[in-house]
VEXDREN-2710 file (C-alpha; in Angstrom, 1 decimal):
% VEXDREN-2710
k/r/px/py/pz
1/UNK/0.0/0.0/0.0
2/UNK/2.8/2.3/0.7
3/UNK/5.2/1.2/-2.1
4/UNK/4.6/4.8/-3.6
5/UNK/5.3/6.5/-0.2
6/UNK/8.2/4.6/1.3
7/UNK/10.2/2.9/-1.8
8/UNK/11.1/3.0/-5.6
9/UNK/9.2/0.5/-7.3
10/UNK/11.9/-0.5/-9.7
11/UNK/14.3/-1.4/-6.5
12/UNK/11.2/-3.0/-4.9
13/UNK/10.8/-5.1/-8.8
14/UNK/14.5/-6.8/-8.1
15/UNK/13.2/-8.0/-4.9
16/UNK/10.0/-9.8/-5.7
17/UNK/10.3/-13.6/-4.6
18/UNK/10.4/-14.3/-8.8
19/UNK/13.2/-11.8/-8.7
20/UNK/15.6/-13.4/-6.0
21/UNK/14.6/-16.6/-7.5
22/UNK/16.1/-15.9/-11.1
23/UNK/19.2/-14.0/-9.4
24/UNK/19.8/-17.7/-7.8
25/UNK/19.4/-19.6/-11.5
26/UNK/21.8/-16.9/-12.5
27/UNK/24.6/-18.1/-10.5
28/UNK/23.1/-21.8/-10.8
29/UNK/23.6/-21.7/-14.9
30/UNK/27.3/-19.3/-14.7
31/UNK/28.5/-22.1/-12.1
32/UNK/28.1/-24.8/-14.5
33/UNK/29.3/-22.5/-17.4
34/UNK/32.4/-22.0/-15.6
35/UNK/33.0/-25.4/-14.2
36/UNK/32.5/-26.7/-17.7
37/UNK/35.2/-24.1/-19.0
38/UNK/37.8/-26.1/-17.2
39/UNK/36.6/-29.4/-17.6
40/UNK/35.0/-30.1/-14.2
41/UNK/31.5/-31.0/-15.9
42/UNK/30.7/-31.8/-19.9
43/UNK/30.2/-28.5/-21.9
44/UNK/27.1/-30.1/-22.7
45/UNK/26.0/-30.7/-19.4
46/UNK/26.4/-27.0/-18.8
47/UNK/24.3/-26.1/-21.5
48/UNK/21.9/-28.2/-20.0
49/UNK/21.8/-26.3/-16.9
50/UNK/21.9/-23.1/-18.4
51/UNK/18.8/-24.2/-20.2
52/UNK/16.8/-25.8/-16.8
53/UNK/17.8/-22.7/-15.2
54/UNK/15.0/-20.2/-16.0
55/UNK/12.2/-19.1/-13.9
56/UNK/9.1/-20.7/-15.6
57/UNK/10.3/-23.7/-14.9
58/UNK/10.2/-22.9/-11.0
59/UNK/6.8/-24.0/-8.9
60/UNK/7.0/-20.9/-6.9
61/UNK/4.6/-21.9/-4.5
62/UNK/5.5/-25.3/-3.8
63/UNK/9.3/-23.6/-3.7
64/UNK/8.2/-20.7/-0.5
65/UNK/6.3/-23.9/0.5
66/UNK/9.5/-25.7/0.9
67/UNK/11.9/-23.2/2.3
68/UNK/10.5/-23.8/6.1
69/UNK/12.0/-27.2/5.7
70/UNK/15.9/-26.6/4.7
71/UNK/15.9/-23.0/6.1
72/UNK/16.7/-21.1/2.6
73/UNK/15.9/-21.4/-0.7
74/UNK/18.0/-22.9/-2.5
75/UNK/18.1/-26.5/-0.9
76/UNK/14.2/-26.6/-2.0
77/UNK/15.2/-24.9/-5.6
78/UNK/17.9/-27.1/-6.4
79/UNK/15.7/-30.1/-5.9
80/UNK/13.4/-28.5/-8.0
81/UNK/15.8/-28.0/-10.2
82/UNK/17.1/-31.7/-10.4
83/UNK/13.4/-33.1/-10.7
84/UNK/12.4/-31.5/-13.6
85/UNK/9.4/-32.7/-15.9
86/UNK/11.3/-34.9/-18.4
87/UNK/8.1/-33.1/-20.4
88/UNK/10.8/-30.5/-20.4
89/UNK/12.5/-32.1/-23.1
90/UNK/15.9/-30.4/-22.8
91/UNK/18.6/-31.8/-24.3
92/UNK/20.9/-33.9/-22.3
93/UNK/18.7/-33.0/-18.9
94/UNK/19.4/-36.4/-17.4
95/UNK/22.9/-36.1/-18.3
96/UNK/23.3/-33.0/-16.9
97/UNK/20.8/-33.4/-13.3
98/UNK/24.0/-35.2/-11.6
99/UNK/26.0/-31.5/-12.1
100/UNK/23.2/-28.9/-11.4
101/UNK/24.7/-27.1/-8.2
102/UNK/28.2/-29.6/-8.5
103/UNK/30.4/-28.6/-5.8
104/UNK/28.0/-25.5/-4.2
105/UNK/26.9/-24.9/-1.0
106/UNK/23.9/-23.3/-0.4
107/UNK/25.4/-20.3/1.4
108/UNK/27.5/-19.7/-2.5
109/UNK/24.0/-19.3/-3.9
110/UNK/22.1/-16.9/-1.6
111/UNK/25.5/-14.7/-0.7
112/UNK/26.0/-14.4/-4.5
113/UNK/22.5/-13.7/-5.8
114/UNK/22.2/-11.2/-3.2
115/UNK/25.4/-9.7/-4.2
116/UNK/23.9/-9.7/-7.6
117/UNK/20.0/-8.0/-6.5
118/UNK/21.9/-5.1/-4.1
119/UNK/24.2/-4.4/-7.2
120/UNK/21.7/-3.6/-9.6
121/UNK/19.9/-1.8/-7.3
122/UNK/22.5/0.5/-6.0
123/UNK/22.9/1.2/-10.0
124/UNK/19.8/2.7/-10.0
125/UNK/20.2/4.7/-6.4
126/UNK/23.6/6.1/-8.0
127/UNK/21.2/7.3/-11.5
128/UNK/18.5/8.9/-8.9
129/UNK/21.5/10.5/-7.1
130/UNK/23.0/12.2/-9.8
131/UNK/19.4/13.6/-10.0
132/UNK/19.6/14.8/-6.7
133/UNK/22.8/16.4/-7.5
134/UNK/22.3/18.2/-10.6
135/UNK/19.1/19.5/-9.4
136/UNK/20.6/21.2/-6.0
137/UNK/23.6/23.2/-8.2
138/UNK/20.8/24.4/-9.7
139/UNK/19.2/25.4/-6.8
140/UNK/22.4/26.7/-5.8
141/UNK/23.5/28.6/-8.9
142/UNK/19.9/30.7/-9.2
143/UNK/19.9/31.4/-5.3
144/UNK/24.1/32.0/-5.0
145/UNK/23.3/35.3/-3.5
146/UNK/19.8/34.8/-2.0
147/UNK/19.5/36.2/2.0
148/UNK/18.2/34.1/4.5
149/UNK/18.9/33.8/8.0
150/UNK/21.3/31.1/9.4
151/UNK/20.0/29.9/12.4
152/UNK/21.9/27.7/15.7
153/UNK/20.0/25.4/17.9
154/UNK/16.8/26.7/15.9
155/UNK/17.4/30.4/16.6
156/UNK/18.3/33.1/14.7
157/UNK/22.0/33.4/14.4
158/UNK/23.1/35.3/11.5
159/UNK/22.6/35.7/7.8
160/UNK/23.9/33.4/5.4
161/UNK/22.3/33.0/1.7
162/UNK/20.3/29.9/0.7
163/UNK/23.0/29.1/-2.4
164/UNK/25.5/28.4/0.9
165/UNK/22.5/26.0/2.9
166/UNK/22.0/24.3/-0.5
167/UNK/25.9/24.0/-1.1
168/UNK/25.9/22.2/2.6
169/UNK/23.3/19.8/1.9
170/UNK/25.1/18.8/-1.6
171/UNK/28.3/18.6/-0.2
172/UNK/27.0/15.3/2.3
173/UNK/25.2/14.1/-1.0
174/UNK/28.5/14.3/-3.3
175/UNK/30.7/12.2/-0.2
176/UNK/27.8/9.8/-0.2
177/UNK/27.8/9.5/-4.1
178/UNK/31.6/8.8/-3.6
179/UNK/30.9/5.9/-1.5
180/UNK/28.3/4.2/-3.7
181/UNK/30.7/4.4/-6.3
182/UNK/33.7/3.1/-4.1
183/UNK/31.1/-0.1/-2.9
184/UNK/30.2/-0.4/-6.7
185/UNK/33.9/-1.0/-7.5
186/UNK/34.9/-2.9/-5.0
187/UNK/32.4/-4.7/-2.7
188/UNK/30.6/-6.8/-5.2
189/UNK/31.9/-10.2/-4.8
190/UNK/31.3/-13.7/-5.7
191/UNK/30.9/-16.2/-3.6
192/UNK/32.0/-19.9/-4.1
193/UNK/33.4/-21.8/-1.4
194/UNK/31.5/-25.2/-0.9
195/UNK/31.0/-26.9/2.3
196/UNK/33.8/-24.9/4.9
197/UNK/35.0/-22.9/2.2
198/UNK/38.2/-24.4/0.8
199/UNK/36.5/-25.7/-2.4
200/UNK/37.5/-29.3/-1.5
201/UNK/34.9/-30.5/-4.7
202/UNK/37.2/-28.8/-6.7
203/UNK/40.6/-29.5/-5.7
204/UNK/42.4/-28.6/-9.2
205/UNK/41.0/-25.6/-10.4
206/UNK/38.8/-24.4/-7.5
207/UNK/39.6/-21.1/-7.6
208/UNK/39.9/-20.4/-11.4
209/UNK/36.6/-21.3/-11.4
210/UNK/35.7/-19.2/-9.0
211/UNK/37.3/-16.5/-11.2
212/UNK/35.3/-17.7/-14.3
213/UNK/32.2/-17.2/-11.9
214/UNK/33.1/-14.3/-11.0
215/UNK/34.1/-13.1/-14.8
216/UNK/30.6/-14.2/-16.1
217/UNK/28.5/-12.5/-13.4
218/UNK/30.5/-9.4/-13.4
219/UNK/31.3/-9.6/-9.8
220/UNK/35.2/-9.6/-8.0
221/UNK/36.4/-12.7/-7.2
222/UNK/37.7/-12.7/-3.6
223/UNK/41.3/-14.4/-2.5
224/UNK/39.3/-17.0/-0.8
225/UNK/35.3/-17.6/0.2
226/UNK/33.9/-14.8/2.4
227/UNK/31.3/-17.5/4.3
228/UNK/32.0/-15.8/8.0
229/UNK/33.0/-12.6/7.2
230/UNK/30.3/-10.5/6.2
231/UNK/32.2/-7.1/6.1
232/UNK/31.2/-6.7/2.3
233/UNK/27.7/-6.8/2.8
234/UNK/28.1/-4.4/6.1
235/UNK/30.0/-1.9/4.2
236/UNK/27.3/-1.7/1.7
237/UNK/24.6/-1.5/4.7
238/UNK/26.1/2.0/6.4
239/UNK/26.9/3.6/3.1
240/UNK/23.7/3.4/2.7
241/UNK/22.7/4.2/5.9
242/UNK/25.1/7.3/5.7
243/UNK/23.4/8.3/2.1
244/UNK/20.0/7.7/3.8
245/UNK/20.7/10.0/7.1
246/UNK/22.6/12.8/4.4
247/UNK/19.3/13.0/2.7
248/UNK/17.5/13.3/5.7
249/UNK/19.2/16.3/7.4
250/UNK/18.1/18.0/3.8
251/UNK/14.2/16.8/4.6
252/UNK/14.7/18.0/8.3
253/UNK/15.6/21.7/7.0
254/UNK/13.2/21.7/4.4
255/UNK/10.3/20.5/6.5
256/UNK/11.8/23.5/9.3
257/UNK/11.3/25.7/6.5
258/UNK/7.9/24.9/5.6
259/UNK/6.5/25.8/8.8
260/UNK/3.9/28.6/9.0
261/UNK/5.7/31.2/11.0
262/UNK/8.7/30.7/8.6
263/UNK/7.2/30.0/4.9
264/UNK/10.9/30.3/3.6
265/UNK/10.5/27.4/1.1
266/UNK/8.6/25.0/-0.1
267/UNK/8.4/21.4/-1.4
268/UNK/7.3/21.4/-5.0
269/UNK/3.0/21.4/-5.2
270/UNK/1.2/19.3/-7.1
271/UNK/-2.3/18.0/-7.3
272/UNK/-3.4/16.8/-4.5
273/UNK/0.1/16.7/-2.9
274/UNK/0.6/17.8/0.9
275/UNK/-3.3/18.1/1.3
276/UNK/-4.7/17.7/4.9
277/UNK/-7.9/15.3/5.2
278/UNK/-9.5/17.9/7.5
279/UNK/-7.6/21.5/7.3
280/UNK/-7.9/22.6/3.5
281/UNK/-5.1/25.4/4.5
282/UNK/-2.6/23.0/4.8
283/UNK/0.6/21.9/2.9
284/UNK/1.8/19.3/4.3
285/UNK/5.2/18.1/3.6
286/UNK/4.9/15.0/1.9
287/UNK/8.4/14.2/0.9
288/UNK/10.0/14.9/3.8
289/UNK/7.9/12.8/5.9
290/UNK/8.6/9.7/4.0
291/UNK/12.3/10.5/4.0
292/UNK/12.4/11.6/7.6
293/UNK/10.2/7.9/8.0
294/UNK/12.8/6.0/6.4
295/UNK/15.5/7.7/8.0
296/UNK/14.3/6.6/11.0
297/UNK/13.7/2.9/10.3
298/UNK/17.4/2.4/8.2
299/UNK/19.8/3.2/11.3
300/UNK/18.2/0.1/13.6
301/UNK/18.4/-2.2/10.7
302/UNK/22.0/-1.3/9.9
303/UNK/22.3/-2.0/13.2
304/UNK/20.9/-5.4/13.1
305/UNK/23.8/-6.1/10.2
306/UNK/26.7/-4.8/12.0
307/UNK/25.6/-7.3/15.3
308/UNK/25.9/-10.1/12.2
309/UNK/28.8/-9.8/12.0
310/UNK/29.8/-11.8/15.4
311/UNK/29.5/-15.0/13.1
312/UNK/30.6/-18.9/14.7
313/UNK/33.4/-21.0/12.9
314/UNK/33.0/-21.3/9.5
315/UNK/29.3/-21.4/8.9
316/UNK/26.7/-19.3/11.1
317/UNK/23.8/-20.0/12.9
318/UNK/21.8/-17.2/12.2
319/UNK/23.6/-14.7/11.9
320/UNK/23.7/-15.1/8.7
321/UNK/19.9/-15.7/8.2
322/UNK/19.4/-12.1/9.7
323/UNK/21.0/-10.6/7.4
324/UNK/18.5/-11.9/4.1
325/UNK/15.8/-9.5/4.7
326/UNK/17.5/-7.1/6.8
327/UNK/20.3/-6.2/3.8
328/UNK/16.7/-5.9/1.5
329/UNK/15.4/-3.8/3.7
330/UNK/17.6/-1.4/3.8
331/UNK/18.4/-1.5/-0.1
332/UNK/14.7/-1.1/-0.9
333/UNK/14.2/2.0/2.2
334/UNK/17.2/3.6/0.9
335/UNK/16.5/3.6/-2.8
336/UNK/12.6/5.2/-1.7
337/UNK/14.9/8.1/0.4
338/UNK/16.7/8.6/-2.7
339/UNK/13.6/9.2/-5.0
340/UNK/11.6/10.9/-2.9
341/UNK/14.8/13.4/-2.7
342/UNK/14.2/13.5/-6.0
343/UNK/10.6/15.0/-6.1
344/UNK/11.4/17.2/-2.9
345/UNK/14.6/19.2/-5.0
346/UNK/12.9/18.8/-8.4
347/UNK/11.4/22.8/-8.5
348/UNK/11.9/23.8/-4.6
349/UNK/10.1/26.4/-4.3
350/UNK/12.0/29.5/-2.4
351/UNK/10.1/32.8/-1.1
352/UNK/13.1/35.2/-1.1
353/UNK/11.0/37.7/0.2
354/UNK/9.8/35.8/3.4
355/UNK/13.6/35.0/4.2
356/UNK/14.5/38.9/3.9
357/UNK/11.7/39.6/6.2
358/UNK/12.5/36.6/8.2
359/UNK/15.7/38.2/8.5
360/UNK/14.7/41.8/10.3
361/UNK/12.3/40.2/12.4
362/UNK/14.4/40.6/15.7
363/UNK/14.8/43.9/15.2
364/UNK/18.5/44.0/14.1
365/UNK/19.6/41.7/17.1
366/UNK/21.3/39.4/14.7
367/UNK/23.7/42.2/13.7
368/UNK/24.9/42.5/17.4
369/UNK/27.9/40.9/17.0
370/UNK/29.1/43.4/13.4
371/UNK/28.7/46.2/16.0
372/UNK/30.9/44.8/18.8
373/UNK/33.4/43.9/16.4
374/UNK/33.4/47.3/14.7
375/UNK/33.5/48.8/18.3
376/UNK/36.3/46.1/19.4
377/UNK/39.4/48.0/17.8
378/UNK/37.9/51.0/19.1
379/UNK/37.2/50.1/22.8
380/UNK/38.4/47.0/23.6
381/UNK/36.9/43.7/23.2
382/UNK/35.6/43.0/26.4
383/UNK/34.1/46.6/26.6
384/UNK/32.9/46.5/23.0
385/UNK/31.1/43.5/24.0
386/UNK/29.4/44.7/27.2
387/UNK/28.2/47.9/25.5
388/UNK/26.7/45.6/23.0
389/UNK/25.0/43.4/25.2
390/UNK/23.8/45.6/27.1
391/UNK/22.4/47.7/24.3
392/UNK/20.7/44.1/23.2
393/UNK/18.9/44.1/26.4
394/UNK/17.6/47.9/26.0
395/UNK/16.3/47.3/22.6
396/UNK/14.0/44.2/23.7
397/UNK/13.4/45.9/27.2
398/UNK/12.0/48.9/25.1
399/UNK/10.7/46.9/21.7
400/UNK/12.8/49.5/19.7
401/UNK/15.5/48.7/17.0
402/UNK/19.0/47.6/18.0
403/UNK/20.6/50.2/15.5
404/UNK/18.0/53.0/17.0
405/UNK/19.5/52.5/20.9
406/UNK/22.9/52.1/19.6
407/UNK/22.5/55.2/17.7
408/UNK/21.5/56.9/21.6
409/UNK/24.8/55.6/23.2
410/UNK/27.3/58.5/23.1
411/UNK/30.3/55.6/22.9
412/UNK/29.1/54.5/20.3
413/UNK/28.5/57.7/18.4
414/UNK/32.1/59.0/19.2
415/UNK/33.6/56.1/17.6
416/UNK/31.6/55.1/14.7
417/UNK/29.8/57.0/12.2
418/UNK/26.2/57.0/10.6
419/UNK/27.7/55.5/7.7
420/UNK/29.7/53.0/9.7
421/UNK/26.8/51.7/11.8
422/UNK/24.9/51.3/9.0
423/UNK/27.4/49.0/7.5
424/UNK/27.2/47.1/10.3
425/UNK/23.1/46.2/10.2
426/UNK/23.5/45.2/6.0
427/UNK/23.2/41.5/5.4
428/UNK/24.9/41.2/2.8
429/UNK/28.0/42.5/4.9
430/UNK/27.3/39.6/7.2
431/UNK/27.5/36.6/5.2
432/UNK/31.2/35.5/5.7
433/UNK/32.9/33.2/2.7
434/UNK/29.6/31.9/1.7
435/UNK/30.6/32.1/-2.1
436/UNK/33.9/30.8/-1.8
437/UNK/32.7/27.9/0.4
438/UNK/29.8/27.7/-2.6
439/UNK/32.5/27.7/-5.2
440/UNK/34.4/24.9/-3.2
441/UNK/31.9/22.5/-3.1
442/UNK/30.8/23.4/-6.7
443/UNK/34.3/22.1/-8.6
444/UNK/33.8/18.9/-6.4
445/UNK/30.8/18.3/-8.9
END
């Protein structure tokens, strides 16, 4: 019911029980292919396989029947697999039903099929992304010199522009694009290790089979089988339990932003979107619910795979089995963070002059600190400061402008002028290295 809320129904496709199933015959048909390329099983035989291997010829119910019984699925597949209707009529099928699975464990098949599912899945996260990215330089490059107020623990602080908050929130996004790309090269591993690992079915070419295995399913082939150590798969859960908390701090601000006293920006409206089932004045926002959802369900579940780790001798008893549906979970949760980020920066929209109004609001407070600074090489620091402050507490005392009492102080009149002061309560005077910090993250694009 939620699929369009919560996840990305393409990610959720490679997960579908049919899905996972034909990931399994995958490895299934390239084991024999590769077995067969060193002469470990007739070539024949291998076509065979390849042939049996395809998911029409898979009772799937009888198959999720089954899986209670042997604890995974493919003890019940390969069965399945080796009982074929002789209706079938492949070629060689008898021939070849001695070899289906020759050597495997069933550990080789699930590690590897998932291997092969969270691959092509964080493909498509990296695509939606590079969405994400290109759509917040935008952002970036049209509002490089928009005012808005920066705020600390949720107060006012002082002004930045919204180019500068935008260059933040794509700086996170490009590290975490950096580590899907780094996990893409280098964590996607075969798995083929038989029984304890050491390939004893295959004591002659063992590994270059592996390698073969690994060639033909595009995966790295590890120095040796991986059954117990499950840092791969981990590394793979926090990046993207990183990506998914990155995109959530950007969900968090915009959501802040949203708010009703603020109306700074807003997520992009549509028909129907952000509608409230009793308050028609509402816009509600949509997309950073669902992210800010997610973000909250990822981190326990990443979790849950970094406690598998703590795995006994050379085959685990459940550990292992935790991490099935948790890694899925995460993949599919992650991959719905990612487009939803998608709609949320796709045509932000940003009321530049709420934020400037947002930004006189207290009365020039804000610009407190300009003035003791400008006063500092005049007076003295820790003068300049109390002459401030306690100017601050006059103009809230009295509801009246900071620049208005400061311009009643005779201190401060004697040391700075009109023109000075005046300086001193601009914005745009007050917004640090925001473009060269925009203009650092922007080459990193």
């Amino acid at each position: 019911m939620y699929e369009n809320l919560f996840y990305d129904k393409k990610v959720n496709a490679l997960f579908s029980n049919e899905a996972t199933v034909t990931y399994m015959l995958q490895f299934e048909a390239a084991l024999a292919q590769a077995q067969a390329q060193y002469g470990l099983i007739p070539q024949d035989a291998a076509d065979a396989i390849t042939e049996i291997c395809k998911i029409e010829n898979i009772d799937m119910a009888k198959l999720i029947e089954d899986v209670r019984l042997g604890a995974n699925v493919p003890i019940p597949l390969v069965k399945q697999l080796t009982t074929l209707n002789p209706k079938l009529k492949i070629q060689n099928f008898l021939e070849a039903n001695k070899y289906v699975h020759f050597g495997a464990t069933s550990q080789d098949v699930v590690d590897t099929a998932l291997m092969l599912q969270v691959r092509d899945a964080v493909e498509i996260i990296v695509i939606n992304v590079n969405i994400v990215i290109n759509q917040l330089v935008f952002l970036i490059k049209e509002h490089q010199n928009t005012l808005m107020i920066g705020r600390s623990f949720m107060q006012q602080a002082k002004p930045i522009t919204f180019g500068f908050k935008v260059a933040t929130w794509l700086d996170g996004v490009l590290r975490a694009k950096k580590r899907l790309l780094y996990i893409l090269e280098e964590n996607f591993t075969v798995q083929l290790g038989g029984a304890v690992g050491h390939l004893s079915s295959m004591p002659k070419n063992g590994f270059e089979i592996a390698q073969a295995l690994g060639d033909i399913l595009k995966l790295n082939t590890p120095p040796l089988s991986w059954h117990t150590q499950r840092d791969r798969f981990v590394e793979i859960a926090t990046t993207l339990g990183i990506l998914t908390g990155t995109l959530s701090k950007i969900a968090k601000d915009v959501s802040l932003l949203m708010q009703t006293e603020i109306a700074e920006v807003f997520e992009p409206s549509g028909a129907g979107k952000g509608g409230s089932s009793t308050m028609p004045h509402k816009r509600n926002p949509v997309s950073c619910m669902a992210i800010l959802a997610n973000a909250q369900r990822v981190p326990p579940l990443v979790s849950t795979m970094l406690l598998s780790m703590t795995q006994d001798h050379e085959r685990a008893t459940g550990a292992w089995h935790a991490e099935w549906e948790t890694l899925s979970d995460i993949v599919k949760l992650s991959a719905g963070t990612v487009k939803q980020a998608v709609e949320m920066t796709n045509g932000l929209e940003v009321n530049t002059e709420q934020m400037l109004k947002n930004i006189d609001c207290t009365e020039g407070l804000i610009f407190a600190e300009n003035v003791s600074l400008a006063l500092s090489s005049k007076i003295g620091k820790a003068a300049a400061h109390e002459l401030v402050e306690n100017a601050c507490k006059t103009a809230v005392l009295n509801k009246k402008h900071l620049k208005s009492v400061l311009r009643e102080d005779n201190i401060v009149t004697e040391h700075l002028s009109d023109k000075e002061l005046k300086t001193c309560f601009k914005p745009e005077n007050s917004i640090g290295l925001c473009n060269v910090f925009i203009d650092n993250v922007l080459k990193n694009v």
